[in-house]
ROLOZA-952808 format. One line per 5 residues: for each residue x negated, y, z of C-alpha. Coordinates in steps of 0.001 Angstrom, whole numbers. Each point is the difference from the previous one (the first is absolute). Layout:
N
X/Y/Z | ...
% end
This chain:
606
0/0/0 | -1516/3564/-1109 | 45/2907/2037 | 2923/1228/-2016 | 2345/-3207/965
-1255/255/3302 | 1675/3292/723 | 3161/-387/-1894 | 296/-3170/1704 | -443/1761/3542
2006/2351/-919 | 3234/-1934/-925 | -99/-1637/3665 | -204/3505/1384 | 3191/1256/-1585
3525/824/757 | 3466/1076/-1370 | 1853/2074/2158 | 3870/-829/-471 | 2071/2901/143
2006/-46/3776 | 3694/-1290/-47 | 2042/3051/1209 | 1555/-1218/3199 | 1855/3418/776
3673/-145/-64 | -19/3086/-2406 | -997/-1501/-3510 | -1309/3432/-1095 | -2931/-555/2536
-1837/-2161/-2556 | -2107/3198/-978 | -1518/-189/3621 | -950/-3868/-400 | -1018/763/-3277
-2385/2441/1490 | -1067/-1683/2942 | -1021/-2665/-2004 | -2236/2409/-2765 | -1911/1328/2696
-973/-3592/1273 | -1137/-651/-3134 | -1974/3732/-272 | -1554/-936/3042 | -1368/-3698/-1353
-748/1219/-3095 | -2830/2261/1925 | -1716/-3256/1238 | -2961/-503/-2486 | -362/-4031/-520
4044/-284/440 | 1838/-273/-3213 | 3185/1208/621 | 2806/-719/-3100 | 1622/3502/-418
3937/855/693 | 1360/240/-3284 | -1207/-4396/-383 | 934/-187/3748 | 3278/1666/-365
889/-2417/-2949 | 868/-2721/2521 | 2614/2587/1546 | 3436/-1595/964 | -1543/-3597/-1699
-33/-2811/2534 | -3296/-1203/-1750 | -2113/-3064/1664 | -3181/1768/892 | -2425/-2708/-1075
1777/1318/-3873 | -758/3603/1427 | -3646/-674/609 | -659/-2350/-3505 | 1648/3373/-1541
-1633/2748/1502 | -3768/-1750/180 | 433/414/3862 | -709/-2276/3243 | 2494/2045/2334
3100/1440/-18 | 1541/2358/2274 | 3866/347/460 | 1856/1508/2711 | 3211/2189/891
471/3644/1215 | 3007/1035/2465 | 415/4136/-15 | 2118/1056/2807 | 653/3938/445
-3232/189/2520 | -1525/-3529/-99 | -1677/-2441/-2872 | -339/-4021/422 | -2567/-1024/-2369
-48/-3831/-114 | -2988/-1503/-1987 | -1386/-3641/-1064 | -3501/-554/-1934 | 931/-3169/-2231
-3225/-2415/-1441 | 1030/-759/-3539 | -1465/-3037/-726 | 1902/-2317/2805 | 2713/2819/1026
-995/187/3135 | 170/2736/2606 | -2933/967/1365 | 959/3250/2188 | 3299/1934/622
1443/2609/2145 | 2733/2557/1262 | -629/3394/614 | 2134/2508/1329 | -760/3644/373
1702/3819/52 | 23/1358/-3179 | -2874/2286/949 | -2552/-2778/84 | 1020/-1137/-3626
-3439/804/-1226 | -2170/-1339/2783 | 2175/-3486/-680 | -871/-314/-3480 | -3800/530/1038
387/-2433/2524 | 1739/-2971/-2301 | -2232/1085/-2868 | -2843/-636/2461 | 960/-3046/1399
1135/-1532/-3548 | -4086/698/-1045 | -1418/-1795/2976 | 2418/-3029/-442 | -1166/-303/-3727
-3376/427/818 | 238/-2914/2826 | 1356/-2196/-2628 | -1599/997/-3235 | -3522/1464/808
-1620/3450/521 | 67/3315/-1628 | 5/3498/2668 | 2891/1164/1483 | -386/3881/134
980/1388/3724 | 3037/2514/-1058 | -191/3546/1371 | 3648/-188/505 | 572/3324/-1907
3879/-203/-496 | 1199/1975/-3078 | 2943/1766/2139 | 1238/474/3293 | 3639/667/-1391
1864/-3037/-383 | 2706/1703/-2175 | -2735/1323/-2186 | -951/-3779/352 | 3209/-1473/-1495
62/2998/-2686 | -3185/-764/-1295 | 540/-3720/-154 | 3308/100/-2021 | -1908/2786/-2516
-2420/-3202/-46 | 3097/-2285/-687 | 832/1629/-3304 | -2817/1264/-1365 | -1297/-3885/221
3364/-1012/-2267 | -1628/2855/-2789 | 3763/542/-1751 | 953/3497/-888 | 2435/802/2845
-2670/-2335/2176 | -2761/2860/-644 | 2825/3026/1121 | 767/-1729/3010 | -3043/-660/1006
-1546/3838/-704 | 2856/934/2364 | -591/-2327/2657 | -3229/396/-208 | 457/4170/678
2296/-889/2674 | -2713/-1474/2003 | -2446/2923/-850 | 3100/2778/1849 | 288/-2374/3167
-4005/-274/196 | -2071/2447/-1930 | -3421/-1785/535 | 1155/-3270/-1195 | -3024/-506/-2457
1433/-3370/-1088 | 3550/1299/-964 | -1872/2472/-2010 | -2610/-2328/-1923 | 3189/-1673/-1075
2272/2427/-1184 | -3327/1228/-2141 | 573/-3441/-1568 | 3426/795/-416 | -373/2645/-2041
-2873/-2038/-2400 | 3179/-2527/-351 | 2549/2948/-712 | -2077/1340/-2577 | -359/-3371/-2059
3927/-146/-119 | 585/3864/-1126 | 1299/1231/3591 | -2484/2798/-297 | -3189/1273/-2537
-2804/-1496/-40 | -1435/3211/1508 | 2369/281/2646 | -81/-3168/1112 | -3915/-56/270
-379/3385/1667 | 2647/-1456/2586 | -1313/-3065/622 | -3715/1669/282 | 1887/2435/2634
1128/-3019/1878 | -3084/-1917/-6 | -2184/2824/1199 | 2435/902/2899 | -632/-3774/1021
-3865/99/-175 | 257/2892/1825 | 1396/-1789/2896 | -1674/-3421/-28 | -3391/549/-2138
319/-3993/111 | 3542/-296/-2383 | -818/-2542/-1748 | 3424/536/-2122 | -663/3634/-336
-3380/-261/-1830 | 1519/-2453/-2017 | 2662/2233/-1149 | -2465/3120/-541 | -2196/-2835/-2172
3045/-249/-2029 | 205/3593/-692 | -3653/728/-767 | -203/-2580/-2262 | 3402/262/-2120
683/3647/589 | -3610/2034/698 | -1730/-2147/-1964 | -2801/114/2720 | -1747/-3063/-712
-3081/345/2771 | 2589/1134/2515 | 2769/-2568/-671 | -2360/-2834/611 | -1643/1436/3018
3581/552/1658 | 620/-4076/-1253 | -2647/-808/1850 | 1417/1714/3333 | 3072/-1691/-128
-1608/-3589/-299 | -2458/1382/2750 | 3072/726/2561 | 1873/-3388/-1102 | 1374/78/-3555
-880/-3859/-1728 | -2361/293/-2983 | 1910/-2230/-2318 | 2460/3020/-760 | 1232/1366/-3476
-2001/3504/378 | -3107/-1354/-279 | 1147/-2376/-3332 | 1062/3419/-1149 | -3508/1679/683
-1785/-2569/-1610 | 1987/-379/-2609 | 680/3582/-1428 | -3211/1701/1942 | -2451/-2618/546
734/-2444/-3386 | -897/-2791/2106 | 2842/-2162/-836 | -1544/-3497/1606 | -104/1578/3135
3758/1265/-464 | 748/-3054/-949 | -1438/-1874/2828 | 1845/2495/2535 | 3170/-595/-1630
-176/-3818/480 | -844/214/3694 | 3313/1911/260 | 1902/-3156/-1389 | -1699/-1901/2659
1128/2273/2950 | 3298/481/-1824 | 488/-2571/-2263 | 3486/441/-357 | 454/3483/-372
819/444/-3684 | -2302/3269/-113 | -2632/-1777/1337 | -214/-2024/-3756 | 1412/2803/-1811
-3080/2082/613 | -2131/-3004/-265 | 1353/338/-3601 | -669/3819/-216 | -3387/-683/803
-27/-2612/-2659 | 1594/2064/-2589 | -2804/3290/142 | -2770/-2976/428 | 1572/-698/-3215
703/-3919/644 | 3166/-182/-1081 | 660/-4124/17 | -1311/590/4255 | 2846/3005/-236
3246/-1763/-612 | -1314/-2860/2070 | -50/2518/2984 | 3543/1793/-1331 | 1132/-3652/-366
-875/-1120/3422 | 2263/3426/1068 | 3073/-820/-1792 | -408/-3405/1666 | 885/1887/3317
2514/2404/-1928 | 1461/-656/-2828 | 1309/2926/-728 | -3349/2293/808 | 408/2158/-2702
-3672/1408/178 | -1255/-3279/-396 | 2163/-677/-2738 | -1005/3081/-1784 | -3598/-273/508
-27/-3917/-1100 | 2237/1705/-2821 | -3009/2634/-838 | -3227/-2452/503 | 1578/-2934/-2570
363/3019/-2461 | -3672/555/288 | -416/-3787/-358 | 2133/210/-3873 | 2998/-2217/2275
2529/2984/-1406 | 3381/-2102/292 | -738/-1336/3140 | -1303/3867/962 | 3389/1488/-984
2012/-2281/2066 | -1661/566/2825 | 95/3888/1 | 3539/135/-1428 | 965/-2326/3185
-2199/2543/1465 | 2482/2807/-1288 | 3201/-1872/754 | -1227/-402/3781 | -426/3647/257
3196/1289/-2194 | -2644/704/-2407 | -1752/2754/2211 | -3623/-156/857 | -3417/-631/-1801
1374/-2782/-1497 | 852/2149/-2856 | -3444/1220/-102 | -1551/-3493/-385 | 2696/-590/-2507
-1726/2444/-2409 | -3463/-1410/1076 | 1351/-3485/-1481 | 1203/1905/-3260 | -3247/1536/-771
-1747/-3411/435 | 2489/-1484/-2327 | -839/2978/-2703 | 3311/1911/349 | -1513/3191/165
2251/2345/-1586 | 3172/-1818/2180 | -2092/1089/3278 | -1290/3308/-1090 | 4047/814/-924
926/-1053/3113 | -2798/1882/2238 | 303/3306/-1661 | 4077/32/1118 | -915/-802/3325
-412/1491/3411 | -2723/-1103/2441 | 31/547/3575 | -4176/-381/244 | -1610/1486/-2954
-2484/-2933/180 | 2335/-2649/-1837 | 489/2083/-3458 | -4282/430/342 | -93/-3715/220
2500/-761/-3038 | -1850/2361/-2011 | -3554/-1119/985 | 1077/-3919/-1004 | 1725/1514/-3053
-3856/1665/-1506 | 2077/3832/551 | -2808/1674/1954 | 1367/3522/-194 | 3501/-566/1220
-1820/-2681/2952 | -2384/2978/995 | 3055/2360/-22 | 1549/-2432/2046 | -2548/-602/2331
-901/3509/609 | 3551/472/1837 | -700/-3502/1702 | -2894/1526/2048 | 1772/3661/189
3189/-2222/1802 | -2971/-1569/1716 | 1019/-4051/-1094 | -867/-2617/2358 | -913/-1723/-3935
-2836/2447/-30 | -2488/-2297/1980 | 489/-2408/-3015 | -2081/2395/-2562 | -3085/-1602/1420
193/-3729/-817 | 3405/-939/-1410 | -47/-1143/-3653 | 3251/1521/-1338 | -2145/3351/180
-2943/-1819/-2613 | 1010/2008/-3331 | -526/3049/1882 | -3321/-206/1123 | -1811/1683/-1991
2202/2632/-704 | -1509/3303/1461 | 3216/1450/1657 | 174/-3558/1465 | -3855/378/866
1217/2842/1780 | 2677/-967/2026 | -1828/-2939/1220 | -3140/2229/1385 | 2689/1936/1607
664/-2615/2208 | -3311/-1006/1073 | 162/-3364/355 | -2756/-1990/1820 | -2430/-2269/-1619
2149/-3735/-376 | -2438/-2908/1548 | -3020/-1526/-1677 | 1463/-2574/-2269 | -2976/-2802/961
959/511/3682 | 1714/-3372/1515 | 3268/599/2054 | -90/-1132/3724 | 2505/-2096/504
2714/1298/2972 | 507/-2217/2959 | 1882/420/3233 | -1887/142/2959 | -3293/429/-1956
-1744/1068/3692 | 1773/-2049/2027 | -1120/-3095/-2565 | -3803/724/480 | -2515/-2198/1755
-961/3011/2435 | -689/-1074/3607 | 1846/1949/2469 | -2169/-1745/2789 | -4088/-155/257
-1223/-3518/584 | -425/560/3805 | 3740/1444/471 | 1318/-3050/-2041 | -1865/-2408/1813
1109/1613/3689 | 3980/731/-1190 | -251/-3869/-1009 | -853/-1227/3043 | 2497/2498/1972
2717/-1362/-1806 | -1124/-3655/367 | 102/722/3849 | 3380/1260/-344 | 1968/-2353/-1422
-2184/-2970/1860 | 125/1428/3269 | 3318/2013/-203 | 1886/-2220/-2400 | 1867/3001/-1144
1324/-1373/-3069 | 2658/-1803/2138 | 1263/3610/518 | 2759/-776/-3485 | 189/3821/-515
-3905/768/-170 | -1214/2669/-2326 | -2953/569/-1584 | -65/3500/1232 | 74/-1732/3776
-2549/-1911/-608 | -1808/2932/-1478 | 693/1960/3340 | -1441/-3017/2397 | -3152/-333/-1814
-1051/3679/-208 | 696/373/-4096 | 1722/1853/-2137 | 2801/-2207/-2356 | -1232/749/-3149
-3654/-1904/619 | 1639/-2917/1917 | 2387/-419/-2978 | -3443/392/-1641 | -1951/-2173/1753
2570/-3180/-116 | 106/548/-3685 | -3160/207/-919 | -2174/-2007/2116 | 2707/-2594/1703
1864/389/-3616 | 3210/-572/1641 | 2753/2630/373 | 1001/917/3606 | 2888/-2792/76
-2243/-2446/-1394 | -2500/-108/2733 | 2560/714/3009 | 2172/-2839/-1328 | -2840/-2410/-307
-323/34/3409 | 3792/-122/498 | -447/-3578/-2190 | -2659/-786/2216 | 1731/101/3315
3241/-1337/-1397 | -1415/-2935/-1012 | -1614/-766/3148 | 3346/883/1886 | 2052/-2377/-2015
-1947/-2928/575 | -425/601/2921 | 2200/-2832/2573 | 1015/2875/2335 | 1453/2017/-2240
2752/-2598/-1214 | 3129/1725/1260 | -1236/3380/-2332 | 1404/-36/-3328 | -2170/457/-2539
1358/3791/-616 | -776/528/3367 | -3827/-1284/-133 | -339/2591/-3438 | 1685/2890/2452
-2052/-1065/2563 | -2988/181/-2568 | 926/3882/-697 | 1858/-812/-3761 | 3054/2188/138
2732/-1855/-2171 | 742/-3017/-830 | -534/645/-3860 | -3287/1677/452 | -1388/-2642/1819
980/-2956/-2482 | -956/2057/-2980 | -3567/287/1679 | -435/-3689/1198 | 1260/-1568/-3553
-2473/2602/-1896 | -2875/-1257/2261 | 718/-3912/1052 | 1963/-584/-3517 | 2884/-2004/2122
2830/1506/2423 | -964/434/3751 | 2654/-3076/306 | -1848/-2554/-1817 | -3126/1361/1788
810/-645/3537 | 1550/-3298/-1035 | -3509/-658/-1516 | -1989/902/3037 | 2084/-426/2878
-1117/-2624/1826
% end
C-alpha cells in the first residue's frame, strides 16, 4: 500500500455523516431549529483536520427516509453515522443523540441533554466534542482543537432569526433567497454585532443577484457592505472572507486580493475543497488539473449533492474534456432528473463533441424545465453555430435583449464577428460581468486574441501569470497534517508515558470503569489527549478501544472460567469486565476469537 492508499484508507475510518435531527417539538414549523442545530454540529466536525465529515446537503438526503445505516455508510463512504432528535420548548431544548458504527449497526455512544435555551451554543460544542473523542477511541487519532467557546450571539431570538434565514437560503429557490435576506436582517435589528447573521446575508445577496432580484452592482456592493461589517466584528469570520473573496474576484476583479482573502477564510475554518478556488484556478490560474482535483474531493464529502458533480463537469468542460463532462453532468441527473443546469450543460459539451441531436434534446428539455427562460437559450445558439446555421443565430441574436452584455460577446466571438463581440464586451466590463474573469483562459474568447481592441481589454484587467505548464499538481487530501509520520513525543517521553499507562491499567484496572475515556486516562497519566490518542496509534497501533478492550477480553475470559463465578451470566462477567452493552461486547469478542462468547466458555469451561 503507497502512501497515497494509506491516507485515504485512514481517512475513510475517520469519517462521519451527520443525519439531520428528527424535530421532536410539537410545533412542526420548528424543523428550521433542528435543521440548524444539526448544521452547526456538522460546522463544528468539519473543523477537525483528519475527520472527514460528509456535508449536509448528502446528509440531509436521508431526511424523513427510515434508511438501514449500514446502506447509509456503503453510500456516503463513511464508518459512522450520527442521528438524533431535538425538542424546542419556549425556554428549554432536549437534544437526544446516538453515534451509529456502520459496518455492524451498532451503537457505540448515546445521550440526552437538556438545557435553557441560553446554553444552546455551549451544547452543540459539547456534543460536537464528545462525538470527536468517541470516533477517535474507535477509529484512530487526528487533534481535537480545544474550542474558545466564542458563541456567535448572546440573543437567542437573534438566534432563531438567523437560523431560519439559514433554512431558506440552504433550499436556493427564488422566494427561498427573499426569505432568507429578511430573516437574515431580522437577526441583524435584534443584535447588531451578530457577525455571523451578517456573513450570511452577504451571501444572500451573491444568490439574489444570480436570479435578477437586484444588479449585479448592487448586489456586490451590498454583499461587500455586509461582509466587511462582519470582519469588523470577528476578524476570524470565516464566512465573511469568503463572501468578500467572492466579490473581489467576480466583481473587483482583484485577483492578488481575492486569493489572499480565500486564504483567510480557509485559515479561520472554511474546507479547501470549495468551488472558489475551482473558479480561481480555472479562470485566473488556468490550472485546470488542480480544479479538477478540488472538484472531485467535493463529490467525496458530498457525494450526493447534485452540484457537487455538476461543477465537477464545469471544471471538465473549460479543461476542455468534454466525454469526463457529461460523465460528471450525468452522474448529477442521476440524483435529479430534472437538474436543468446539468441538462443544459451535458446539452452544450455533446455539441462540442459533433453529438447535435442528442445536444438539442437535452437543452430543449433544458428549455421546457424552465418555461423556456434561462441560458438554455443561449446554449441553444451555441449548438446552432456548431451545426453551421449561422445566419439562423445571427437573426435571432440581433432581435434580442440580454440581461449581461457578456452572452451577445460570446455569440459573436464563436460566430468570427469581432467588432460586434468587442462592442459587446466593452459594455460587459462597463456593467462589470461576473463573465469578465473568463477573458483570461476560456476558449470561446480564441478568435479574438489577437485583435488589438481585444489586446486591450485584456491588459486592462491585469490578469496574473497562469501556472507553469510542466509543474505537477499536488494531489488534495484530508487531513494532510494530521496523516504525517511526525512524532508528537521524543523517545524518552514515549518510553516514560508507556510505562505510566502500563501501571495504570495493571495496577488500577481502570478499564473495568465501562464509561472510561480517553481524555480520563489522559488526565491520570499527566498528558494531554491528543498525544495519548497519538501514542496508542502509532506505537501500540491500536485505537483507544482496541487496547482498553483487550484487556476487557483478558479478564473476561479468566472470569468465565473461572468455578466461582458460575452463578454470573456471561453478560454479567463482560459488565463486570468494563464492556458497556451487550452488542458491543459480542461484536468485539467474535472480531477477535472468530466464535461467539457462548461457544467459548462452553469450549473452556471446565
Amino acid at each position: 500500500m503507497n502512501a497515497s492508499e494509506k491516507i485515504a484508507t485512514q481517512t475513510k475510518h475517520k469519517s462521519i455523516a451527520v443525519l439531520p435531527f428528527v424535530n421532536m417539538s410539537s410545533d412542526p414549523d420548528n424543523e428550521y431549529f433542528s435543521d440548524g442545530i444539526t448544521e452547526e454540529i456538522i460546522n463544528a466536525l468539519t473543523k477537525i483536520e483528519g475527520l472527514k465529515v460528509i456535508a449536509r446537503t448528502s446528509s440531509f438526503s436521508f431526511k424523513g427516509k427510515n434508511e438501514d445505516v449500514r446502506n447509509i455508510g456503503r453510500t456516503l463512504g463513511v464508518t459512522s453515522v450520527l442521528e438524533g432528535s431535538v425538542r424546542k420548548t419556549k425556554k428549554r431544548v432536549r437534544i437526544t443523540a446516538q453515534l451509529i458504527n456502520t459496518n455492524d449497526g451498532t451503537h457505540f455512544w448515546s445521550r440526552n441533554f437538556d438545557r435553557e435555551m441560553e446554553d444552546v451554543f455551549s451544547l452543540q460544542d459539547e456534543i460536537s466534542l464528545l462525538i470527536a473523542e468517541q470516533i477517535r477511541e474507535n477509529f484512530g487519532h487526528f487533534d481535537i482543537p480545544t474550542h474558545a467557546h466564542i458563541y456567535p450571539t448572546q440573543m437567542i431570538e437573534a438566534y432563531d432569526l438567523f437560523l431560519k434565514g439559514c433554512y431558506h437560503l440552504k433550499r436556493k429557490g427564488y422566494d427561498d433567497v427573499k426569505k432568507s435576506i429578511s430573516f437574515f436582517r431580522d437577526a441583524i435589528k435584534v443584535d447588531s454585532s451578530y457577525a455571523e447573521a451578517l456573513s450570511m446575508l452577504g451571501e444572500a445577496y451573491i444568490h439574489a443577484a444570480g436570479f435578477g432580484m437586484m444588479s449585479t452592482t448592487e448586489a456586490h456592493e451590498l454583499a461587500r457592505e455586509s461582509a466587511e461589517n462582519a470582519i469588523l466584528l470577528d476578524a476570524k469570520n470565516a464566512q465573511a472572507h469568503k463572501v468578500l473573496a467572492y466579490v473581489k474576484l467576480f466583481y473587483d476583479w482583484d485577483w492578488e486580493s481575492a486569493l489572499t482573502t480565500y486564504n483567510k477564510a480557509v485559515a479561520f475554518g472554511l474546507p479547501e475543497q470549495n468551488e472558489f478556488i475551482s473558479y480561481y484556478y480555472i479562470f485566473v490560474k488556468e490550472d485546470y488539473e488542480r480544479a479538477i482535483q478540488v472538484a472531485k474531493k467535493v463529490t467525496e464529502t458530498d457525494p450526493l449533492h447534485v452540484i457537487s458533480h455538476w461543477q465537477l463537469g464545469l471544471a471538465y468542460y473549460f479543461a476542455r474534456r468534454f466525454k469526463e463532462a457529461i460523465t460528471a453532468f450525468s452522474a448529477a441527473l442521476e440524483i435529479d432528473p430534472n437538474f436543468s443546469e446539468a441538462i443544459r450543460y451535458r446539452g452544450l459539451v455533446k455539441g462540442y463533441l459533433a453529438k447535435f441531436q442528442e445536444a438539442l434534446s437535452d437543452i430543449h428539455r433544458a428549455l421546457e424545465l424552465t418555461s423556456g427562460q434561462g441560458l438554455a437559450n443561449l446554449d441553444l445558439l451555441v449548438v446552432k453555430i456548431l451545426m453551421g446555421k449561422k445566419k439562423e443565430v445571427v437573426a435571432v441574436v440581433e432581435k434580442s435583449e440580454y440581461v449581461d452584455s457578456s452572452d451577445p460577446a460570446m455569440l459573436y466571438a464563436l460566430l468570427d464577428m469581432p467588432d460586434k463581440a468587442i462592442y459587446w464586451l466593452k459594455k460587459a466590463r462597463q456593467e462589470r460581468s461576473v463573465m469578465m474573469v473568463s477573458l483570461k483562459n476560456f476558449w470561446v474568447w480564441n478568435k479574438l486574441r489577437d485583435d488589438p481592441r481585444f489586446k486591450e481589454m485584456y491588459e486592462q484587467m491585469n490578469f496574473p501569470p497562469s501556472v507553469e505548464k510542466q509543474l505537477k499538481t499536488e494531489a488534495v487530501t484530508y487531513g494532510q497534517q494530521a496523516a504525517t509520520n511526525a512524532s508528537l513525543l521524543n523517545e524518552n517521553e514515549i518510553k516514560y508515558y508507556l510505562q505510566q499507562l502500563e501501571q495504570l491499567v495493571n495496577e488500577e484496572m481502570v478499564y473495568t470503569d465501562s464509561l472510561l475515556s480517553l481524555r480520563q486516562v489522559a488526565e491520570k497519566i499527566g498528558l494531554h489527549p491528543n498525544r495519548l490518542s497519538w501514542l496508542l496509534n502509532d506505537q501500540l497501533h491500536k485505537n483507544f478501544n482496541e487496547y482498553i478492550n483487550a484487556f476487557r477480553l483478558d479478564t473476561f475470559k479468566v472470569k468465565a472460567v473461572d468455578p466461582k463465578n458460575k452463578h454470573i451470566t456471561i453478560l454479567g462477567l463482560a459488565y463486570e469486565s468494563g464492556f458497556n452493552s451487550k452488542t458491543s461486547f459480542n461484536s468485539y469478542f467474535k472480531k477477535m476469537e472468530g466464535i461467539t462468547p457462548t461457544e467459548w466458555v462452553k469450549k473452556h469451561k471446565k
